[in-house]
C-alpha positions in Angstrom: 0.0 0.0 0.0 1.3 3.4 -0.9 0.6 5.7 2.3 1.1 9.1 2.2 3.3 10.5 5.1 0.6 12.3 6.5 -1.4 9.1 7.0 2.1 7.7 8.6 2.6 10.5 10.8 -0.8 11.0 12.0 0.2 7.7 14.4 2.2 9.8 16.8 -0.5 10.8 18.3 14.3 23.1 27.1 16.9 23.6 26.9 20.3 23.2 24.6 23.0 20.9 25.4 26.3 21.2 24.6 27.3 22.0 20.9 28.3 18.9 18.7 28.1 16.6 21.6 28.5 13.4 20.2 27.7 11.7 23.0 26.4 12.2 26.7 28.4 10.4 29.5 26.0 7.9 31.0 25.8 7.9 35.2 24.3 4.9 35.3 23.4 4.0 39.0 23.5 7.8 39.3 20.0 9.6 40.9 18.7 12.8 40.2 16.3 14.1 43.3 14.2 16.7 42.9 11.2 19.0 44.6 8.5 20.3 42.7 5.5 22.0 43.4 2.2 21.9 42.1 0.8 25.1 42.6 -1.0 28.6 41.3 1.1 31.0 39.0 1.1 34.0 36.8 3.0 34.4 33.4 2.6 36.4 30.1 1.1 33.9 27.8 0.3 36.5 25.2 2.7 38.7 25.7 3.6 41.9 27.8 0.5 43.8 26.2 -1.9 41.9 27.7 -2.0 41.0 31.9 -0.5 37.8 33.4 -2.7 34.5 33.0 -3.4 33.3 36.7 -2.3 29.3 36.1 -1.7 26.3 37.6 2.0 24.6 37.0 4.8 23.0 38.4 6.7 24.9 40.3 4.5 27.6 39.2 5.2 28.1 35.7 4.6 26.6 32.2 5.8 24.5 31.4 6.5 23.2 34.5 10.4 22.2 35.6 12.2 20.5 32.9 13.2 17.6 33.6 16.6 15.9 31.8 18.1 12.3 32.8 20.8 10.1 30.9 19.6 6.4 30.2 20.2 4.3 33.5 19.6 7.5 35.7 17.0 7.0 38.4 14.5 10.4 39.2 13.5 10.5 42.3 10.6 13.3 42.1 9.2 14.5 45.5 5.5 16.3 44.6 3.9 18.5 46.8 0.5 19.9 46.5 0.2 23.6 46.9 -3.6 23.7 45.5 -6.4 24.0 47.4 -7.6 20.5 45.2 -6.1 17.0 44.8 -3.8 16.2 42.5 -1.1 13.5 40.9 1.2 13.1 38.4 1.6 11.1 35.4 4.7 10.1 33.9 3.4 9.8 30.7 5.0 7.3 28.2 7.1 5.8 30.7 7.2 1.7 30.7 7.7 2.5 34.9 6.2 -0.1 38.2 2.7 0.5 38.5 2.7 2.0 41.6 4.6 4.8 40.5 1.9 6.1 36.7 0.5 8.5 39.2 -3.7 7.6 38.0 -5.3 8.7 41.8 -7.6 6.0 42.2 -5.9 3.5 40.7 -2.0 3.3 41.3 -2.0 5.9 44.5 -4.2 7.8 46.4 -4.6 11.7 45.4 -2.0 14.0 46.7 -4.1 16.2 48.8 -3.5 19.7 49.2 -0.5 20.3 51.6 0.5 16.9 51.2 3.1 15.3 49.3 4.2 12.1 47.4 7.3 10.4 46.4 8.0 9.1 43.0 10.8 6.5 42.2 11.7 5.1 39.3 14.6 4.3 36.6 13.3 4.7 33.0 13.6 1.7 30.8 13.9 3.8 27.7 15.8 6.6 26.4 13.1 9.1 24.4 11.3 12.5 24.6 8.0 11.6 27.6 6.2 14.0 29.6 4.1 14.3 32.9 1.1 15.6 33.6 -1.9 15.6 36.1 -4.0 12.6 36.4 -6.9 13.6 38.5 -9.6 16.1 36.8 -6.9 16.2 34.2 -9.6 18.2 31.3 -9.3 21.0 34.2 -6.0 20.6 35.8 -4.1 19.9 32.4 -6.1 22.7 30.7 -4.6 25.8 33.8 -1.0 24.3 32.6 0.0 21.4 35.2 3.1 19.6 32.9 5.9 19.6 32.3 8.7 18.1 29.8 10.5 14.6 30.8 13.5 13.6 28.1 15.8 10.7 29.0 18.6 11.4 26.5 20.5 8.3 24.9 23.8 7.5 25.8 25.3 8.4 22.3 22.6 10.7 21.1 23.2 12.1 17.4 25.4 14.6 16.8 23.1 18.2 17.1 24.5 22.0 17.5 21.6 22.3 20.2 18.6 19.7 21.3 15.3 22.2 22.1 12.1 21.0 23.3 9.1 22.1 22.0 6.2 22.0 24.4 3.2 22.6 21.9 -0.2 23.9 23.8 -3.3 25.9 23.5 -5.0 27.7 25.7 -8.5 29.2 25.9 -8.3 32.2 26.9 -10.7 35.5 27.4 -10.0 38.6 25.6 -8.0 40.2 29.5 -5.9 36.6 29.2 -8.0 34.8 31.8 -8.7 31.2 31.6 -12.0 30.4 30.7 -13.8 28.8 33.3 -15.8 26.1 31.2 -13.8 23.0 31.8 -17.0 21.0 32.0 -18.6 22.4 28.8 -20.9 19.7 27.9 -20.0 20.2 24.0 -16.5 19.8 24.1 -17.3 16.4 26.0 -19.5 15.6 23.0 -17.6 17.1 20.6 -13.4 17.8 19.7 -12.7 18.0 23.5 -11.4 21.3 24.6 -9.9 23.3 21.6 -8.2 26.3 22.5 -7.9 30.2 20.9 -4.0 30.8 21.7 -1.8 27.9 20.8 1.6 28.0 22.2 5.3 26.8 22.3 7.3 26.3 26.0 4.3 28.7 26.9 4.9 31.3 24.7 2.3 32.3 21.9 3.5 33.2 18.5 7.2 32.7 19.8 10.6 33.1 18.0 13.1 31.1 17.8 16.9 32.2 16.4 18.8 29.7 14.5 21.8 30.1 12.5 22.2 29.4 9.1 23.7 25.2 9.0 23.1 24.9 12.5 21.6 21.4 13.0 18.6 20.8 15.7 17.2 18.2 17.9 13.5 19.5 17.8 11.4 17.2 20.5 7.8 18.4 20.2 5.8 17.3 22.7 2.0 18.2 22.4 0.6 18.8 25.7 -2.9 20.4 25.0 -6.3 19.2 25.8 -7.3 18.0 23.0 -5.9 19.9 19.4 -4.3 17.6 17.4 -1.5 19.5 15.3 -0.2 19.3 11.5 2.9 21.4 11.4 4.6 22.3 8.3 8.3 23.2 8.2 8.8 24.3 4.8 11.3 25.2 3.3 12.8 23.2 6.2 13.1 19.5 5.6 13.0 17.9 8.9 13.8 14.2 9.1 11.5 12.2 11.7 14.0 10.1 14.3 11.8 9.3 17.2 7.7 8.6 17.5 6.4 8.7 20.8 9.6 8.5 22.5 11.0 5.3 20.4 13.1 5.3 17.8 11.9 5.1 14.3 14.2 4.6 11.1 14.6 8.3 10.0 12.6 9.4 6.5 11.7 12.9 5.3 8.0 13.8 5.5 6.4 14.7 2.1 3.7 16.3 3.8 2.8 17.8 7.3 3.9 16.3 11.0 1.1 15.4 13.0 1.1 15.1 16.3 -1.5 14.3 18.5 -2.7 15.1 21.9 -0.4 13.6 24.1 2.1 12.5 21.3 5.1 13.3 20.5 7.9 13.2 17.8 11.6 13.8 17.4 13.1 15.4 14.5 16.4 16.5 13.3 16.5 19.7 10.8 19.2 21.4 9.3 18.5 25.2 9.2 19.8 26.3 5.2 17.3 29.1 4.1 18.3 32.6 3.5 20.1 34.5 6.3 18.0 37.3 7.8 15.0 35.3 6.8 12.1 34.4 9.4 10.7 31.3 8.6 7.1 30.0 9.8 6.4 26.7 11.1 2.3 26.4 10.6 -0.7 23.9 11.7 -3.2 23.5 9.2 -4.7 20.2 11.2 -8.3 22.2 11.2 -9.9 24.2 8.8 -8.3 27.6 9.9 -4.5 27.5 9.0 -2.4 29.2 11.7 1.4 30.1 12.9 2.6 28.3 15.5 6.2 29.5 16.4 8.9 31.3 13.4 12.4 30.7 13.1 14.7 33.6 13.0 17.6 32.9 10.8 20.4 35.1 11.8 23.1 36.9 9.6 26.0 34.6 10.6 26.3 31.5 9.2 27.4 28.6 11.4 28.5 26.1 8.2 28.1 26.4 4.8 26.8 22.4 4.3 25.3 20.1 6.7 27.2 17.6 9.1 28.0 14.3 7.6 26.8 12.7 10.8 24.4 9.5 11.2 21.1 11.1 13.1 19.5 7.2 13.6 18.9 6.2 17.3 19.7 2.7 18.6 16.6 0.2 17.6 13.9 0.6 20.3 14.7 -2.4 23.0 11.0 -3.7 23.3 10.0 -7.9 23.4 8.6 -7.9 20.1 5.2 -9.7 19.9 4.4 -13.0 18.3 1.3 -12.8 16.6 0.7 -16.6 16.1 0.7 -16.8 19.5 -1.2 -14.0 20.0 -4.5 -13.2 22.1 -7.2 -10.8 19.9 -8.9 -7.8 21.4 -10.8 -5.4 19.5 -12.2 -2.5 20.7 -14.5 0.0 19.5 -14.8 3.2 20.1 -18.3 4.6 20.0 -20.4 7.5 20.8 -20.4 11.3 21.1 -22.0 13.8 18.5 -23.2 12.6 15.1 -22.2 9.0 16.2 -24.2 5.5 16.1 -24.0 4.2 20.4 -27.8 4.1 20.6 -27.2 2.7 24.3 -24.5 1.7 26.5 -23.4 -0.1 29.6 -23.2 2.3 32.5 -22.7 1.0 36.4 -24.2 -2.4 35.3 -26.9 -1.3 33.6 -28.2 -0.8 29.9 -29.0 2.9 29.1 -29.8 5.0 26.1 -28.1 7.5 24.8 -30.0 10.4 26.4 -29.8 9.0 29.9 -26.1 8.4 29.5 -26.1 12.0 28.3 -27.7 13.4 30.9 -24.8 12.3 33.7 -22.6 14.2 31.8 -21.3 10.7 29.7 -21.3 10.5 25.5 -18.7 8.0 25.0 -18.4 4.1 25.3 -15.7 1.5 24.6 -17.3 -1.7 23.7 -20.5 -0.1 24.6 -19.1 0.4 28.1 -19.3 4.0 29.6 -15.9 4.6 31.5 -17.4 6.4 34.4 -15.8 5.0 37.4 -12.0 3.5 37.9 -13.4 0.4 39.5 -14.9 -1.0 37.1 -13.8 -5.0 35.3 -10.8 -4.2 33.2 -11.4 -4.1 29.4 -8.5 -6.6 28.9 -7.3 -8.9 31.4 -3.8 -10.9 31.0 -1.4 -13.3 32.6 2.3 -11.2 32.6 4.0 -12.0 29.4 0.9 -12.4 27.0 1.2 -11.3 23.4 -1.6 -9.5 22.5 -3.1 -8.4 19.4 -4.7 -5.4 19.6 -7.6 -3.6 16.6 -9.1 -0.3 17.6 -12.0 0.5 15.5 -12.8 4.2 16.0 -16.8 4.7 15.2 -17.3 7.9 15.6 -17.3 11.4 14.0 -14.2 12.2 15.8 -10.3 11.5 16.2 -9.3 9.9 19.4 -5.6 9.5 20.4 -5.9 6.2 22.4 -3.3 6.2 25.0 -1.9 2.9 27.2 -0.3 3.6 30.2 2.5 1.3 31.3 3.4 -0.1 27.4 4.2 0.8 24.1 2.2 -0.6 21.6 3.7 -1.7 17.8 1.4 -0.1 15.0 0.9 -3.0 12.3 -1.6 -1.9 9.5 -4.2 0.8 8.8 -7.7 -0.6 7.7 -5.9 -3.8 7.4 -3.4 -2.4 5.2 0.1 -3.0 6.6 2.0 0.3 7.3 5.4 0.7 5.3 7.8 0.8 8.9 5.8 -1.0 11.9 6.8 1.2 14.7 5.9 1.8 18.3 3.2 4.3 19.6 1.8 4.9 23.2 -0.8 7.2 22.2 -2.1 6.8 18.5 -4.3 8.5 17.2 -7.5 6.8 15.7 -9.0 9.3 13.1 -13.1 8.7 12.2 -13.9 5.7 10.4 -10.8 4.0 11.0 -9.5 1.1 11.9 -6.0 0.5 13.4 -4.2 -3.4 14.6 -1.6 -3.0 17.0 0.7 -6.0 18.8 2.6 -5.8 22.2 3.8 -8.2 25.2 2.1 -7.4 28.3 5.4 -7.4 30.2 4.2 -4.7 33.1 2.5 -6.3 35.8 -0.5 -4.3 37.3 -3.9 -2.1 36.8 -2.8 0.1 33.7 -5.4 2.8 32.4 -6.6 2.9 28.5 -8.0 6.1 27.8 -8.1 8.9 24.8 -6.1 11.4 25.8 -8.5 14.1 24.2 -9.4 14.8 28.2 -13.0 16.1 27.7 -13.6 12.4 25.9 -11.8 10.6 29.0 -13.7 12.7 31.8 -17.3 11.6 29.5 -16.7 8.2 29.6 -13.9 7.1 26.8 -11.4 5.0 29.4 -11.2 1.7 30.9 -8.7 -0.7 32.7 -6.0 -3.5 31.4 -4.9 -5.5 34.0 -1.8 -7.8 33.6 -1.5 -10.2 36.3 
């Protein structure tokens, strides 16, 4: 099958090192400790023009305190709650012991305000992750509670600086306020919360300064709500290294990245376009095109041709699943507006559509409404089974389908095999379609399955996948 990149890419979902490091010295053994603080902030979304936006972030900013380990290095994370609410956090993407994915109510109790919790754990994978809050996540999420999480490889590709790029968007009133409609009843129903100021490390309609054959790491991390992005680089050519935090074998997009809510993807670009030129890196994901950050090429040239160095990361060092030993799950996602879920199972019982939509509830996987985290797990496994896994989206909208504690390896679209299997932790599903997936469940405990489009997780779109 001939798939165009766009297709390809739609299955994704800081700070600079040193220059031309060719390789980082590992510490294995090593720990990094740190404090952070969830709690109320103010900073310039928009810009000095307009007043601070009161948020909520670690440490009080957005995004919250950037955190950078080498492969091996343990992160011990103590959180404490400065709110006047619950919270967690997430560690999202990271193959980590249950007890530590920070779901209140499933792997730990909330962190209650003036309290704290301790996370421990040694990341199994070198990659660009995240983490986030995992309690009333559409709200908390939403007023800026994340922050970036890259584990860098041990001999990372040669780059004159590695940025992350912490895309968001924010809805915001015309003073800068948040607007308080976190429980709006059509973005449950609907595209999930879709901002009117998207923005980079905070920042809307940001700058970047390059240098004319400078070479970047660009990790984009997309840490909104719900907007799914499609970003164009041209005249840039990126090259894709990394999906989701695992290494891909690099190509060169023909069309634009996307990247869905909760995704992320690596790139490496080489910066050769006029200097003094400013160069706009766009979405065009929905139907009104916009800019998303520029790149300011400066008047001194760094090189005048591009390094000669490899940019592919190690293979990804996952157990690779055997499909003829394989058990089959499929499940569909149903519901929401202009879908087909005439009625659903909610807390035991068979209910229509309107009933279910009356509790605040539109969506159902395998006609189950995902309303409470004690409910019987969708998929329940001995440790160590292969699974085989289809996702048949149903509905009007695209849902990025996220599995905590695993990677999953992305096999065909609409049984069509994809040109480079690869591995995803939060794919996204677009209307109509239908995606088959194979992993090893390898990580013993209650792990949540949920689209990471919040408003659709909050109205029932989640469930449970125990591995025993």
């Amino acid at each position: 099958m001939i798939m165009h990149r766009r297709q390809f890419l739609q299955l994704t979902g800081g700070g600079a090192v040193a220059a031309l490091c060719p390789s980082v010295a590992a510490d294995i053994g090593s720990i990094k400790r740190l404090a952070i603080r969830a709690q109320s902030g103010r900073v310039h979304i928009v810009g000095p023009d307009f007043p601070a936006t009161a948020i909520w972030g670690y440490d009080g900013q957005v995004p919250g305190t950037s955190i950078r380990l080498v492969h091996g290095q343990a992160l011990e994370a103590s959180v404490h709650n400065d709110l006047d609410v619950p919270t967690s956090v997430h560690w999202h993407g990271i193959r980590l012991p249950n007890a530590m994915d920070g779901v209140a109510g499933v792997t730990q109790p909330a962190i209650a305000p003036g309290d704290s919790f301790d996370y421990r754990f040694t990341p199994p994978d070198a990659g660009t992750f995240w983490y986030h809050s995992h309690i009333n996540a559409h709200e908390q999420v939403g007023r800026g509670l994340y922050g970036p999480l890259v584990i860098e490889e041990k001999e990372p590709p040669v780059v004159d600086r590695d940025l992350v790029l912490m895309i968001d968007d924010w809805r915001l009133l015309d003073d800068a306020s948040i607007k308080e409609d976190f429980e709006s009843g059509h973005d449950r129903s609907h595209a999930g919360r879709i901002g009117n100021a998207p923005t980079v490390n905070g920042r809307f309609r940001d700058v970047l300064e390059v240098r004319y054959g400078e070479r970047l790491r660009l990790r984009l991390i997309n840490a909104s709500n719900a907007r799914n992005f499609a970003l164009d680089f041209a005249p840039l050519k990126p090259d894709v290294i990394a999906i989701d935090g695992q290494p891909i074998t690099p190509y060169r997009p023909d069309d634009a990245i996307v990247i869905a809510a909760g995704g992320r993807v690596d790139l490496i670009v080489d910066i050769f376009a006029d200097p003094g030129s400013m160069l706009e890196v766009s979405d065009s994901f929905y139907r009104r095109p916009f800019s998303l950050i520029k790149f300011a090429v400066g008047d001194e040239p760094l090189r005048q041709s591009p390094l000669e160095t490899a940019i592919a990361l190690n293979p990804a060092q996952l157990p690779e699943p055997d499909l003829s030993n394989a058990k089959s799950y499929e499940v569909v996602l149903d519901g929401g507006a202009m879908g087909g879920l005439e009625r659903a199972m909610m807390d035991g019982k068979w209910m229509n559509l309107f009933d279910i939509a009356r509790q605040g509830y539109a969506w159902a996987l395998n006609d189950i409404v995902g309303n409470r985290l004690d409910m019987p797990p969708l998929i329940d496994v001995p440790l160590g089974t292969h699974i085989s896994l289809t996702i048949d989206n149903r509905t009007a909208f695209p849902h990025p389908m996220h599995l905590h504690g695993h990677h999953i390896k992305l096999l065909s679209i609409d049984d069509h095999p994809v040109p480079q299997p690869h591995w995803v932790d939060s794919p996204l599903v677009m209307p109509r379609q239908k995606l088959q997936f194979a992993f090893v469940a390898d990580n013993p405990g209650k792990w949540l399955f949920h689209c990471h489009i919040l408003e659709h997780h909050a109205a029932g779109m989640g469930s449970i996948v125990r591995v025993s």
